[in-house]
Backbone as a ProteinNet text record, in pm:
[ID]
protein_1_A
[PRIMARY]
XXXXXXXXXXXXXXXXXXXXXXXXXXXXXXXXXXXXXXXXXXXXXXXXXXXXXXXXXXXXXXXXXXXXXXXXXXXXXXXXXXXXXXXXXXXXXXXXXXXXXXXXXXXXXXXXXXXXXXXXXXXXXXXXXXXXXXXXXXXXXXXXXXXXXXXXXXXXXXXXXXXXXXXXXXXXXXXXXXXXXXXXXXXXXX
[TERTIARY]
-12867.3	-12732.6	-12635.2	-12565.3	-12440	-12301.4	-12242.3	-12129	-12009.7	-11905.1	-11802.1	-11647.9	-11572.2	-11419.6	-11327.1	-11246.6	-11140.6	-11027	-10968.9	-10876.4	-10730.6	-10636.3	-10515	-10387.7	-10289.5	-10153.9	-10149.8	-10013	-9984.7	-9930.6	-10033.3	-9978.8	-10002.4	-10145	-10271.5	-10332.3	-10351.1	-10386.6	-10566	-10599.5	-10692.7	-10764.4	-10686.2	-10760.9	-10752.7	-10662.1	-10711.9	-10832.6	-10880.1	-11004.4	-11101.7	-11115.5	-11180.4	-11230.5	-11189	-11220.9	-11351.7	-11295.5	-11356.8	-11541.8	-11500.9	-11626.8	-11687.4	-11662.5	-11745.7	-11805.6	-11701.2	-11780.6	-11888.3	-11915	-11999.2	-12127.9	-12085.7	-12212.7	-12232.1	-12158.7	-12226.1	-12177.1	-12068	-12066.9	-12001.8	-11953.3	-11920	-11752.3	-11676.7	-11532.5	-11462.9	-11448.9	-11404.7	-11265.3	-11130.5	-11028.5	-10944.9	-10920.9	-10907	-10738	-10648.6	-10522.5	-10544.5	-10653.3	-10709.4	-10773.1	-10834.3	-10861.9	-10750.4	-10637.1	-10502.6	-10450.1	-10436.6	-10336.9	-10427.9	-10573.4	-10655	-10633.1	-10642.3	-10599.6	-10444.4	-10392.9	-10237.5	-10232.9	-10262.5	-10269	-10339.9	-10421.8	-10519.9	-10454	-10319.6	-10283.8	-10414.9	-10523.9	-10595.9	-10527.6	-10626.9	-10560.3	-10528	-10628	-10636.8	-10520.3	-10450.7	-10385.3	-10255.4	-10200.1	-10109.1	-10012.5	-10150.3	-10107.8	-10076.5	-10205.5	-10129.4	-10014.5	-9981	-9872.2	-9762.2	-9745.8	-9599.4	-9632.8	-9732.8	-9784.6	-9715.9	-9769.6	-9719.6	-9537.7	-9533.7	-9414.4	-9311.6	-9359.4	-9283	-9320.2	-9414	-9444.8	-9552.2	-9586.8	-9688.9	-9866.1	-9967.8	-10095.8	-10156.6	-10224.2	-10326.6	-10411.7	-10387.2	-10495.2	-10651.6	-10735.8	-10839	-10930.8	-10908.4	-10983.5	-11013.6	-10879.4	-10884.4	-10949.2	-10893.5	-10947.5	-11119.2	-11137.4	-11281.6	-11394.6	-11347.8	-11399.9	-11396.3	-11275.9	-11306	-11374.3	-11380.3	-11478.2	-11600.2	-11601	-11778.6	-11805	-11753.8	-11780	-11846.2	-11760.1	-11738.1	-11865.4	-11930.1	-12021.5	-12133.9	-12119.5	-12256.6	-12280	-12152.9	-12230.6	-12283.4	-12265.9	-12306	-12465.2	-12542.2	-12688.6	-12779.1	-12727.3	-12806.9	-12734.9	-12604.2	-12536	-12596.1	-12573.3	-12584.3	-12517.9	-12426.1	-12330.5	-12212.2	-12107.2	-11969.2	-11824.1	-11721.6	-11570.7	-11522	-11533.3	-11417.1	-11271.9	-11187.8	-11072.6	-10946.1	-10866.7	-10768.8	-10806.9	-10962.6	-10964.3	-11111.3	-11142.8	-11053.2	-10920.5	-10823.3	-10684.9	-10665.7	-10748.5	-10759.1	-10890.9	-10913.8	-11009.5	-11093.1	-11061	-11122.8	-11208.5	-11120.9	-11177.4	-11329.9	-11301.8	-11382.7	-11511	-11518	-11603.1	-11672.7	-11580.4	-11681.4	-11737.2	-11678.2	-11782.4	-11868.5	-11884.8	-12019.6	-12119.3	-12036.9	-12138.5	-12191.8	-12130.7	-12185.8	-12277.8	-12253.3	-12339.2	-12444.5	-12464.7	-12592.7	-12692.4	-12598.2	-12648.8	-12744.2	-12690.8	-12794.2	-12839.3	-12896.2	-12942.2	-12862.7	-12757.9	-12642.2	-12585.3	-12479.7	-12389.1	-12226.1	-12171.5	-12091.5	-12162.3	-12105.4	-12162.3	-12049.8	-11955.3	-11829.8	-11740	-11636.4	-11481.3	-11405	-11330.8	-11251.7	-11101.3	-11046.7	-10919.1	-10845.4	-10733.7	-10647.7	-10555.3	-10502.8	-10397.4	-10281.4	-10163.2	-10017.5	-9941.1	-9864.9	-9700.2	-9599.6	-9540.6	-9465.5	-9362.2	-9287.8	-9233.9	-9273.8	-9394.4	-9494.5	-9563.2	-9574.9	-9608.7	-9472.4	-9360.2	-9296.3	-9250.9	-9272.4	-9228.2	-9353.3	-9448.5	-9546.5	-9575.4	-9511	-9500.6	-9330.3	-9273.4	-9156.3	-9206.3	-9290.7	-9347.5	-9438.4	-9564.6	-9574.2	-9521.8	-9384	-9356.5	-9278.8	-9201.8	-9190.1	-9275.8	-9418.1	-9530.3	-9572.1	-9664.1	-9723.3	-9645.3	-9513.7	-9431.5	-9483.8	-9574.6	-9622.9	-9526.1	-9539.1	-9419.5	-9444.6	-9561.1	-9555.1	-9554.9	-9452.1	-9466.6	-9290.3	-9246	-9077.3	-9042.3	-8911.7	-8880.5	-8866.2	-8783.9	-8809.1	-8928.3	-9005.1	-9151.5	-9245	-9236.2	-9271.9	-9274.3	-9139.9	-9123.5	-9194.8	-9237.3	-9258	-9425.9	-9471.5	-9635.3	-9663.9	-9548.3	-9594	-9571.7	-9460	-9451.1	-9606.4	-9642.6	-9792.7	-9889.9	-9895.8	-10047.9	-9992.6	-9871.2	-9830.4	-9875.5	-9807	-9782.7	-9923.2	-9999.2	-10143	-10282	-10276	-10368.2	-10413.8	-10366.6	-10395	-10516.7	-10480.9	-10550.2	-10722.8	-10743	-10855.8	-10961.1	-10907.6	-10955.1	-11010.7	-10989	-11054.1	-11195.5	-11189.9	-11312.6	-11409.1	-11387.5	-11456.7	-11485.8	-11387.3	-11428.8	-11539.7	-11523	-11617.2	-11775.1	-11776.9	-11919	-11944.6	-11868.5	-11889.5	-11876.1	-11782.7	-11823.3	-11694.5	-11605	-11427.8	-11465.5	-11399.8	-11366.3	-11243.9	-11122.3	-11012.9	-11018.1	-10931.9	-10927.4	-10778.6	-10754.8	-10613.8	-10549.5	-10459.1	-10445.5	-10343.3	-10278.8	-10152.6	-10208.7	-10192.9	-10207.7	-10273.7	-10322.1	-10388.7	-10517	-10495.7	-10582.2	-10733.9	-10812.6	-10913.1	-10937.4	-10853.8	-10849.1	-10865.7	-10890.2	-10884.7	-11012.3	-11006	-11165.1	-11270.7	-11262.3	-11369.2	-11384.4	-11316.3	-11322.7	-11384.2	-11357	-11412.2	-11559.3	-11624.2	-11714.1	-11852	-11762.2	-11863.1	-11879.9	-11802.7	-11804.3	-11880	-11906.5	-11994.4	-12082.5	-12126.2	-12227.3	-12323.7	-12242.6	-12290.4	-12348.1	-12237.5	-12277.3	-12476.6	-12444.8	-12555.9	-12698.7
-5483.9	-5492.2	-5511.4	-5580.9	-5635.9	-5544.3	-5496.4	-5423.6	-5437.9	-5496.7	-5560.2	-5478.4	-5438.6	-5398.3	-5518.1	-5574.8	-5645.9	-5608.5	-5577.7	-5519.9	-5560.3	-5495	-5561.3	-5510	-5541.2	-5450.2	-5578.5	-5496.3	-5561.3	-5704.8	-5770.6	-5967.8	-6012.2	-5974.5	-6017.9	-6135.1	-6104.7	-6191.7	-6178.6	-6017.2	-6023.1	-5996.2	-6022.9	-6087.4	-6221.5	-6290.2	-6431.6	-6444.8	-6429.3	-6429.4	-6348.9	-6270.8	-6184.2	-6249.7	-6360.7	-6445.2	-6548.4	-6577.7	-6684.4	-6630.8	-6510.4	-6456	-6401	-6352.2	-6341.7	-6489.3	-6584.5	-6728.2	-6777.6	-6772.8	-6795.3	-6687.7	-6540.3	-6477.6	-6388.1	-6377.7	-6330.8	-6165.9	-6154.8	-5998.1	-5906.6	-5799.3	-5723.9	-5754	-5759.5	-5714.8	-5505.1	-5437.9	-5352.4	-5316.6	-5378.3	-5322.2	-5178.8	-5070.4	-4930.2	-5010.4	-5101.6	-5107.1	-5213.2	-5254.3	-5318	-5211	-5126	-4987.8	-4900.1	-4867.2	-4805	-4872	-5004.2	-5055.4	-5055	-5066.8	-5039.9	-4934.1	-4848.1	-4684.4	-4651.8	-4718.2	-4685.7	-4769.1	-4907.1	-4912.7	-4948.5	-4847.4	-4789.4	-4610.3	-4581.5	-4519.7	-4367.7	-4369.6	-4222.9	-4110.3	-4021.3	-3925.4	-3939.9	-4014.9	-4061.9	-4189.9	-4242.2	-4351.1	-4293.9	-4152.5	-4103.5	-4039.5	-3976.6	-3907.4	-4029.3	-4150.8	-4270.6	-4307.6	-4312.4	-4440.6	-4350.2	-4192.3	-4130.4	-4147.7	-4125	-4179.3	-4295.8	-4433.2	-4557.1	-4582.1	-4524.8	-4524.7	-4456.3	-4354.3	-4308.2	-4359.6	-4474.9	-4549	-4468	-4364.1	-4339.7	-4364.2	-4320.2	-4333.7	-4226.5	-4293	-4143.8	-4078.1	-3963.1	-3911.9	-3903	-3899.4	-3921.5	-3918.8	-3747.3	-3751.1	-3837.4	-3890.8	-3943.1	-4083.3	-4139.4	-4236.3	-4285	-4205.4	-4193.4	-4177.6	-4072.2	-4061	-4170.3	-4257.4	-4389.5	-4460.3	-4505.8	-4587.2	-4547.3	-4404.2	-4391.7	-4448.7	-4420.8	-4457.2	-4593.8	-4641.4	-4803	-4840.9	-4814.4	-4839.9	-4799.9	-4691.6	-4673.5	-4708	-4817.4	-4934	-5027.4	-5032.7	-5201.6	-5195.8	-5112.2	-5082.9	-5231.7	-5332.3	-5461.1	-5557.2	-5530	-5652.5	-5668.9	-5793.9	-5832.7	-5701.4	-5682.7	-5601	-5593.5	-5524.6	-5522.5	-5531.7	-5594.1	-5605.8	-5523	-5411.7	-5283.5	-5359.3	-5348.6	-5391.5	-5293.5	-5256.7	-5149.7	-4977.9	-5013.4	-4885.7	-4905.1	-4788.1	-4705.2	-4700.2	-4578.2	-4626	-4517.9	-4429.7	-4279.7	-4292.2	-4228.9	-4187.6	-4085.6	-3977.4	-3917.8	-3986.6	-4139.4	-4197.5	-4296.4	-4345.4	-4441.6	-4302.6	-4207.3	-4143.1	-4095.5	-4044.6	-4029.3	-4174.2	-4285.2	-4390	-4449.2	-4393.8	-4364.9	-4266.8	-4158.6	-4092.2	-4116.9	-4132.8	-4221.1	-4319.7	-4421.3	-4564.5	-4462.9	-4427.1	-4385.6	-4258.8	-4164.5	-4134.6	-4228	-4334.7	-4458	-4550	-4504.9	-4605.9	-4698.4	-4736.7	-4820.9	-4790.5	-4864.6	-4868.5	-4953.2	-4963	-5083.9	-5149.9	-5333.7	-5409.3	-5476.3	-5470.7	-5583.3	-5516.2	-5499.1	-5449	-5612	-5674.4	-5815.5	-5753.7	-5749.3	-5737.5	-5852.2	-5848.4	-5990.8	-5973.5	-6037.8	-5980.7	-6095.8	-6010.5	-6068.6	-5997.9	-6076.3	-6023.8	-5941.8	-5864.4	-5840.1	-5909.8	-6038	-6134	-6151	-6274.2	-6280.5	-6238.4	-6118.6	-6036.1	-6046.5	-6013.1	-5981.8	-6149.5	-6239.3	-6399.8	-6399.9	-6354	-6366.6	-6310.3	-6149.9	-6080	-6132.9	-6180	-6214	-6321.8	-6387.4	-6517.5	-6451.4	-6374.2	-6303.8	-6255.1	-6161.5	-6072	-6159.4	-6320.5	-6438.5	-6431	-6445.9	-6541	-6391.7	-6301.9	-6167.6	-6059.6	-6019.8	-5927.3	-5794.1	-5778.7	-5664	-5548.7	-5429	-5323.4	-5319	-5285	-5233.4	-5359.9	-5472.4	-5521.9	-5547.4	-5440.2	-5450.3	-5402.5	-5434.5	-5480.1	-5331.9	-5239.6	-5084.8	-5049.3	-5040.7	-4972.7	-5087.5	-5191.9	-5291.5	-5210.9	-5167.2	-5119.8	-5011.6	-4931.7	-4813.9	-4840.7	-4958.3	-4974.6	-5029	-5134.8	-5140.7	-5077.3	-4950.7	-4881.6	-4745.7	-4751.2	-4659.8	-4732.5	-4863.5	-4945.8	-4913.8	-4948.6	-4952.3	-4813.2	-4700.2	-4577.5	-4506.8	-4491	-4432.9	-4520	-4620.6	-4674.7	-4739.8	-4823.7	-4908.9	-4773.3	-4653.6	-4554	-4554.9	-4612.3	-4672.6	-4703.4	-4839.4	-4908.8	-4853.4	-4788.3	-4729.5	-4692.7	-4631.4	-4547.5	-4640.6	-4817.9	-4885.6	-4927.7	-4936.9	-5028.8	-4939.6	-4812.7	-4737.3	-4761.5	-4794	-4840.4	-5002.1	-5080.7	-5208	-5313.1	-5282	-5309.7	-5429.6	-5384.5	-5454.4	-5646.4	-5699.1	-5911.1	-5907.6	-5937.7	-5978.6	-6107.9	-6163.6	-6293.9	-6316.1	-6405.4	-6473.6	-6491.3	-6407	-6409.9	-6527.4	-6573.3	-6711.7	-6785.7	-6895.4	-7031.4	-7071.8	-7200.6	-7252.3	-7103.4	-7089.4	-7025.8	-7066.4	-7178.6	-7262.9	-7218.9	-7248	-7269.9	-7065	-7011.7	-6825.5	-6839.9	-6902.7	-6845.5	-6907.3	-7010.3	-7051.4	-6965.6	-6910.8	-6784.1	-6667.8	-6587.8	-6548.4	-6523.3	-6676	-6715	-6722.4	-6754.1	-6770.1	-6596.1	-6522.1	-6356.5	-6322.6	-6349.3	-6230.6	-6315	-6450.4	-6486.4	-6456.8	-6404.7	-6388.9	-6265.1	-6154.7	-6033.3	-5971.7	-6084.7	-6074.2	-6067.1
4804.1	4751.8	4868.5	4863.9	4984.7	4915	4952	4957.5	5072.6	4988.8	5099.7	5039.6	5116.5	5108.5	5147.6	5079.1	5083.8	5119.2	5238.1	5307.1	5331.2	5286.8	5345.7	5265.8	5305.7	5230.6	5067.8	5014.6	4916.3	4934.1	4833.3	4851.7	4973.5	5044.7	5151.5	5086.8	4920.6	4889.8	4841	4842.5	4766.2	4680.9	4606.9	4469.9	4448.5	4515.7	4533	4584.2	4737.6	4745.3	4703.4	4630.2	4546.1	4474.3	4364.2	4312.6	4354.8	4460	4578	4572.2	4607.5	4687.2	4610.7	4497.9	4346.5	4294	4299.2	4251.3	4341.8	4471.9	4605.4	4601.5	4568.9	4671.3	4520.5	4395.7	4268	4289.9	4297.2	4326.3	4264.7	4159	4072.7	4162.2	4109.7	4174.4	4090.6	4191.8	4149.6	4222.1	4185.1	4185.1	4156.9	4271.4	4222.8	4066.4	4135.6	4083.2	3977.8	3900.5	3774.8	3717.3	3783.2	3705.1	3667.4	3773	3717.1	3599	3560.1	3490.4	3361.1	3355.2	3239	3197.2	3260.5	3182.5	3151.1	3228.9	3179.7	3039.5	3005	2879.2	2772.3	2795.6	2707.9	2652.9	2738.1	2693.8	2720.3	2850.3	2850.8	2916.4	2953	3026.3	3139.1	3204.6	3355.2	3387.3	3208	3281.8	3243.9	3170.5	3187.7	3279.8	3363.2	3506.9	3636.6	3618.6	3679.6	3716.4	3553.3	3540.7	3591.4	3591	3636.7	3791.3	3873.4	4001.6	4064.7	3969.9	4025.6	4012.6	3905.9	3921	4033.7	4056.9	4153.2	4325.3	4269.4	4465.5	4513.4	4463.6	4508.7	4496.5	4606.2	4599.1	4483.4	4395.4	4298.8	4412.5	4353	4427.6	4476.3	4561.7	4569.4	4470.1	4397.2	4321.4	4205.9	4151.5	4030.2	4113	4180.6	4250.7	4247.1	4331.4	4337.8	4223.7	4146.1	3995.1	3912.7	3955.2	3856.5	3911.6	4020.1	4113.4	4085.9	4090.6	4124.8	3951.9	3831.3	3707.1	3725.7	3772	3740.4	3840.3	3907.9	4009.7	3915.7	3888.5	3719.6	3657.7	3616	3486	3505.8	3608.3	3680.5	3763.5	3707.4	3788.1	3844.7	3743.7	3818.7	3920.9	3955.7	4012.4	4162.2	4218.1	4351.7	4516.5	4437.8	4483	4455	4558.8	4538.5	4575.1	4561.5	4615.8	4565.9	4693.5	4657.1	4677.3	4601.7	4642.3	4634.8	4725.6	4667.5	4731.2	4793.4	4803.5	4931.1	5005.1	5003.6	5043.5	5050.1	5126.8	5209.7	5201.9	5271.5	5334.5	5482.1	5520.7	5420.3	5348.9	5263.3	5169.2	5080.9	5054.3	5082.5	5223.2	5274.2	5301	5335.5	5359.4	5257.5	5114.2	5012.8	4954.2	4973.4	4914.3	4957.8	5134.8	5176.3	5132.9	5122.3	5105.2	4936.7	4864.7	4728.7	4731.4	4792.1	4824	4885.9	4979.4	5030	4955	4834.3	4755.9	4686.1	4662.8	4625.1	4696.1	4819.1	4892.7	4935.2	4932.8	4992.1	5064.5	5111.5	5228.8	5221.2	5282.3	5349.4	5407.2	5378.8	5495.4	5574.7	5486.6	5571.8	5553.7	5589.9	5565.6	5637.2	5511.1	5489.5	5559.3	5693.4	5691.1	5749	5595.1	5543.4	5673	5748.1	5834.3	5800.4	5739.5	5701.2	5714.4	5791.7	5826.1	5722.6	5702.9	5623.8	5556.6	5611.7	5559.9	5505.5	5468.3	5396.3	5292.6	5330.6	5169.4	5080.5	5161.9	5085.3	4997.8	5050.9	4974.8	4884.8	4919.5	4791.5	4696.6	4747.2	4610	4468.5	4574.4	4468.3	4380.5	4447.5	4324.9	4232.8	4279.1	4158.8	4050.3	4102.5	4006.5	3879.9	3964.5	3865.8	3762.9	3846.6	3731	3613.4	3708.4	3648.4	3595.2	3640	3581.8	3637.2	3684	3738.9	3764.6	3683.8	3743.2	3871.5	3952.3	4041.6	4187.3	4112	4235.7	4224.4	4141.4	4153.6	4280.4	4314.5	4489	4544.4	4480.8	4538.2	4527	4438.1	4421.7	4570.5	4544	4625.7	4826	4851.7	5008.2	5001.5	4893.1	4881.8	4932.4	4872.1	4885.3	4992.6	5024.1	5190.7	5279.4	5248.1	5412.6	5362.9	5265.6	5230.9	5294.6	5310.8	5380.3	5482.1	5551.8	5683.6	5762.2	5677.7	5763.7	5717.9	5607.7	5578.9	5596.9	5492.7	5457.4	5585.6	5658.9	5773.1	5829.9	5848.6	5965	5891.2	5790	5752.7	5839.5	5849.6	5961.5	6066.6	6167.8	6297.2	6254.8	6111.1	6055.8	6042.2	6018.2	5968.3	6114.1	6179.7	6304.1	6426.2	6374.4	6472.9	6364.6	6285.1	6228.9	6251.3	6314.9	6353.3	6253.2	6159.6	6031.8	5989.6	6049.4	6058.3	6098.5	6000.2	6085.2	6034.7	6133.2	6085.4	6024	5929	5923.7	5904.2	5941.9	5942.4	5789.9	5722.1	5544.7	5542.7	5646	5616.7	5644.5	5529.6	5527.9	5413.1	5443.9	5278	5242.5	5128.7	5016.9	5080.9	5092.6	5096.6	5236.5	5364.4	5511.8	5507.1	5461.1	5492.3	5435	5292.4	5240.7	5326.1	5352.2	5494.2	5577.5	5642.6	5752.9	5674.2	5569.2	5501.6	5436	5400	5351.2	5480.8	5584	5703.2	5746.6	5783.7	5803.1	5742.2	5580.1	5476.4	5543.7	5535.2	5559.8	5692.1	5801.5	5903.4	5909.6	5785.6	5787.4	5701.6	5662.6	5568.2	5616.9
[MASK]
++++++++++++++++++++++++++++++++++++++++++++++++++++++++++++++++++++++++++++++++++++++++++++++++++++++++++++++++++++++++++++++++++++++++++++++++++++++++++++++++++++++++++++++++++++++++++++++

């Protein structure tokens, strides 16, 4: 099983390539913030306590976090592998979904980090919120999620890079011209 993290702040851009690399290498995509917005309306318990969460700019907490992840990793017993996307965003995190994966014989193999400027995100999230409407990519909630990758989530990284595990790739520019860089990394990782 190949197991890859898709890395990067808000409007990096991946779930664009998320896409990419599910159509190429066959791989489950598990989004923690496609799992938030499923439970928020579905109206559960887990997407009640959410949705007052996202709203206020903030990260859910690990636990709930993780508990949905590890779910969602249980249904899927035959896939190739997986695009964590969204998560982890805490060292707490990245360490229990090691220690999960290797509960089952797995691992990490790649950690994908998108690298984009903050300009940038921020011109690409305004076209979204045009097209998708997304609450949580409204322009206050919006600073709120990037100064959270900026000032928490980024401290990730070191954890991945002391397992050798980190490829930056360049997230500006053509869509196509990143997933090449991309496509060659997993491939090398493999």
């Amino acid at each position: 099983m190949y197991n890859l993290v898709i890395f990067g702040p808000p409007g990096a851009g991946k779930g664009t390539q998320s896409e990419k690399i599910i159509a190429e290498f066959n791989l489950a995509h598990i989004s923690t913030g496609d799992m938030f917005r499923m439970h928020i309306s579905n109206d559960t318990e887990i997407g009640k306590k959410v949705k007052q969460i996202l709203a206020d700019g903030l990260l859910v907490p690990d636990s709930i976090t993780i508990e949905m992840l590890e779910e969602e990793v249980t249904k899927n017993p035959d896939v190739k592998g997986f695009i964590f996307d969204g998560f982890p965003r805490t060292v707490n995190q990245a360490e229990a979904l090691d220690t999960f994966l290797e509960g089952k014989g797995e691992k990490i193999n790649l950690v994908l980090q998108l690298d984009v400027n903050q300009d940038v995100i921020k011109e690409r999230i305004a076209e979204r919120q045009k097209i998708s409407g997304r609450a949580d990519d409204d322009a206050e909630k919006l600073v709120k999620r990037i100064d959270e990758y900026f000032s928490k989530t980024i401290h990730v990284l070191p954890f991945y890079e002391n397992q050798g595990k980190v490829i930056k790739v360049n997230g500006i520019g053509k869509i196509e011209d990143i997933y090449s860089d991309i496509s060659s990394a997993i491939k090398e990782s493999m």
